[in-house]
N, C-alpha and C positions, 0 to 999 in steps of 0.2 A: 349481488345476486340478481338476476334477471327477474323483470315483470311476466306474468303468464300473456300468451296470446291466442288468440282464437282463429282457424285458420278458415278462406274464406269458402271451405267445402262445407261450411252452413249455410254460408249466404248466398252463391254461385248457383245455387241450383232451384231459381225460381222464388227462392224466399222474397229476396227483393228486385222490385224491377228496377229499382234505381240505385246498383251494388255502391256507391256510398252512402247509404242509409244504412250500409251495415254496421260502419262505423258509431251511428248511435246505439242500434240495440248492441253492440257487446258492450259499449259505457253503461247502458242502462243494464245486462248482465252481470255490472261489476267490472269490468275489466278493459283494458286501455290499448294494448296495441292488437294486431293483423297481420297474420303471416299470408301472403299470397300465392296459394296453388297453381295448379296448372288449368281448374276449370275455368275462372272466367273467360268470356269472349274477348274479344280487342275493345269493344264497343263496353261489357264491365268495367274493364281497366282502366279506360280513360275515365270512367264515372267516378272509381274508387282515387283514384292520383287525382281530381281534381276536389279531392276535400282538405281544405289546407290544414284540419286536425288528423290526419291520416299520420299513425306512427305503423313502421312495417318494424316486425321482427326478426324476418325473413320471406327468403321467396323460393318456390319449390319448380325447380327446373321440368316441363321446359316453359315458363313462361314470358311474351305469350305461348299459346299453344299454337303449331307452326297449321297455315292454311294453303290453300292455292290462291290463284290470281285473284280468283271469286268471292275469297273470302272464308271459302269450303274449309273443314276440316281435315284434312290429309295424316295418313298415319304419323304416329312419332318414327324419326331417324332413332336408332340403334346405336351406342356405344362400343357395344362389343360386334356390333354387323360383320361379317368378312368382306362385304361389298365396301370397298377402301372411299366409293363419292359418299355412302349413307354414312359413314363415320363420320367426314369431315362435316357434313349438313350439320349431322348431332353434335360436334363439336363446337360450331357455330353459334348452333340457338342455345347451346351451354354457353357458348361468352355473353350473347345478349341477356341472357336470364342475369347472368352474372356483371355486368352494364347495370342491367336495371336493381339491384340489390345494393349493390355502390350510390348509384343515383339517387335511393331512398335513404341511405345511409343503414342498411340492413344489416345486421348480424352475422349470414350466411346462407347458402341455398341448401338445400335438400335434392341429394342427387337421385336418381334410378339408373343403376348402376347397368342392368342390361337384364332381358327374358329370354329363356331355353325353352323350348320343345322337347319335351323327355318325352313323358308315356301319356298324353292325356286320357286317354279313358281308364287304365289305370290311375289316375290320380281322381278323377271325378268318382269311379268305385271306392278308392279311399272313405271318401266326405260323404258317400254315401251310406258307406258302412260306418264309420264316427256316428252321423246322425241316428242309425238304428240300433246304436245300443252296440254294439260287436266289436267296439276298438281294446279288447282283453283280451282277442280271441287270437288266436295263433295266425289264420289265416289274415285276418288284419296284420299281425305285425311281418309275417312274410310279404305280405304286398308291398308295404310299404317299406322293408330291407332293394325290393325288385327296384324302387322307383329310386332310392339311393344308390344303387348299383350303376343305374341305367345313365343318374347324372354325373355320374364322377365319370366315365367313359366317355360323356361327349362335351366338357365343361373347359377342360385344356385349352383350348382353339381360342375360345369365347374370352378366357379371361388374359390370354396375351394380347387380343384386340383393347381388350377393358385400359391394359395397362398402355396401350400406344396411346388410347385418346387420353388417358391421363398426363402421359408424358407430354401434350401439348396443355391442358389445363390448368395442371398445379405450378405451374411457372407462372399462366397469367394470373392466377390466385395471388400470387404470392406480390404480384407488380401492383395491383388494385387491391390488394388488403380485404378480401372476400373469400370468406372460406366454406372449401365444400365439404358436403357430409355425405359419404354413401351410406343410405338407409337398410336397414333389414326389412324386409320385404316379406308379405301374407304369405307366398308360396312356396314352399321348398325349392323347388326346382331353378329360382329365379337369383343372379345374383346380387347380392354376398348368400351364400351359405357360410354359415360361421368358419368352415373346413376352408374359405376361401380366401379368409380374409388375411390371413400370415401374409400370403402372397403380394397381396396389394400394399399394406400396412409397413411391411419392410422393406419395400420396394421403393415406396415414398417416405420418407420421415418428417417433409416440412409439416409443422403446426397448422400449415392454412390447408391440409386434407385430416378429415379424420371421420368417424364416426356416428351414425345419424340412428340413434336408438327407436324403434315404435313397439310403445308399449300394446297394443292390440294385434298387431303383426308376430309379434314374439311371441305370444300369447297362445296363438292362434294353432302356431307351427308345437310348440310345446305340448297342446294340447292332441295333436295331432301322435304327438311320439318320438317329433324328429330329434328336437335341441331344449333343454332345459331352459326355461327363460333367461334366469338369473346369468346363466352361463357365457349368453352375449356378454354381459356386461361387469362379468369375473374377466374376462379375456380381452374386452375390448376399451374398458372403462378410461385408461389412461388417453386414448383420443379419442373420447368423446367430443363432440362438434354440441347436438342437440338431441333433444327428446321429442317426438309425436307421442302426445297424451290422450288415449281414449281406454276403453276400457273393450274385452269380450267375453262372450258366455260363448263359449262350443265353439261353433266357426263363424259366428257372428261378432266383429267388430263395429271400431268409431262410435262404443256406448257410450252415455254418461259414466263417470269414475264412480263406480262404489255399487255398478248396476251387473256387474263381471265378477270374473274369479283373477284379476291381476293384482298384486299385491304392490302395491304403490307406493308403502313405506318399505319395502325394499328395494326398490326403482330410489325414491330418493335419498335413498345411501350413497347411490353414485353419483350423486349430481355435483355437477363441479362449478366454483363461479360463474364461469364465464357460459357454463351450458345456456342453449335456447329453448323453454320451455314453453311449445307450440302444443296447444290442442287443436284437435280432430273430431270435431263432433257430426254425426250425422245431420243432413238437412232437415227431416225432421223432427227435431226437436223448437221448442219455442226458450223466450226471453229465459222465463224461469225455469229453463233446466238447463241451460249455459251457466246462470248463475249457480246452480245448484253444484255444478260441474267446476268449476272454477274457486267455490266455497270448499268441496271437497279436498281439493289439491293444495288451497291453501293449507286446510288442517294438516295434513300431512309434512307441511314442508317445503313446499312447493317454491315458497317465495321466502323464506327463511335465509336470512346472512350461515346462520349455522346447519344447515341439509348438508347430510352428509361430511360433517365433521365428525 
């Protein structure tokens, strides 16, 4: 059974100026390795890679995060783009993400499978109406029937893009022994919808793609109306890849565990040996509520030979 890890969406964001000093505060939080997101800078990374106690977990595509000439931020390429050059860019900095997870001797990346444009300001009315109380009310649950309507109608397009750039990916997975995980994602709208994932799932069968659980994102949406938590991972359990552990309350995620309404001893029912058990803590949080967070997960199971037996 896998060690927990703490991903570096604590430390990336100003905590520390010199991102391998994060490597001690999560020892001194209790806990031993660092999954690598997409926030650090280039100028992080080299910090964090040059700690020769540096254990990675994983690393969460696209890292680095792609720049210009300058050094600038530039948006992410698109997996599912219809523009056939943004595919292959995103294709790209998924093999290097996927390079550098190898290089570490990593576990596996953590994909983003691809964003839709549905209804935004219906969907921001949504989270508006959740927050004031209203998500019982008929009008809430028709708005949100509207926003499920709206994305199965323009989601088609997107997901035979998803599966081109896969059909170049999961091959090089399978050549460098690096396996990707598409993640369940905060937003409805955005792929995998669980309605999606047949498509892809049976499309591919090798072992080096499978499934990237987040327990706050699931959370999130469930609370919302769309998809029962548990459900993800009644349906998707057997390729499970890894877990994003954080906890939420309403539509606030990345809590500490035990600070939300996610039920965690049901999460690790499905946890399989070989899963990667990555937390996700908000930046602000300090030493002692990483440990506290990482104490909690233990109790549960977290790092248990027998979870989910």
């Amino acid at each position: 059974m896998a060690t927990l890890s703490v991903s570096t969406m604590w430390g990336a964001q100003g905590r520390y100026p010199d991102l391998g000093d994060m490597v001690d505060g999560v020892r001194d939080a209790g806990g031993a390795r660092i999954e690598i997101n997409y926030m650090p800078t280039r100028e992080q990374l080299e910090q964090l890679l040059a700690r020769p106690d540096l254990v990675v977990s994983s690393v969460h595509n696209f890292c680095p995060r792609p720049t210009d000439a300058r050094g600038n931020r530039i948006p992410d390429p698109s997996l599912v783009a219809e523009d056939a050059d943004e595919r292959r860019h995103a294709i790209a900095l998924t093999r290097a993400t996927m390079d550098l997870a190898a290089r570490l001797d990593a576990d596996a990346i953590v994909v983003h499978a691809g964003e839709l444009v549905v209804l935004p300001d219906d969907e921001r009315r949504l989270d508006a109406m959740y927050r004031h109380g209203l998500a019982s009310t008929d009008e809430f649950a028709t708005l949100r029937e509207t926003i499920v309507a709206a994305r199965r109608r323009i989601v088609g397009p997107a997901l035979d893009h998803l599966l081109l750039s896969l059909a170049d990916l999961v091959p090089y997975a399978e050549q460098i022994g690096v396996r990707l995980g598409i993640e369940s994602r905060q937003d409805y709208r955005d792929i995998p919808a669980l309605e999606d994932c047949a498509a892809i799932f049976d499309r591919f069968t090798s072992p080096l793609l499978g499934y990237w659980h987040d327990t706050g994102h699931a959370q999130r949406q469930a609370n919302l109306g769309y998809t029962p938590h548990e459900e993800w991972l009644k349906q998707l359990g057997r390729r499970l890849v890894a877990m994003h552990l954080h906890d939420c309350e309403g539509l606030r995620d990345h809590l500490i565990p035990g600070r939300g309404r996610v039920d965690f001893r049901m999460v690790v029912s499905y946890l399989r040996p070989d899963t990667v058990p990555a937390c996700e803590f908000d930046y602000y949080y300090d030493v002692a509520d990483i440990r506290e967070g990482l104490a909690y997960l233990r109790a549960a199971g977290f790092e248990r030979g027998d979870a989910g037996a």
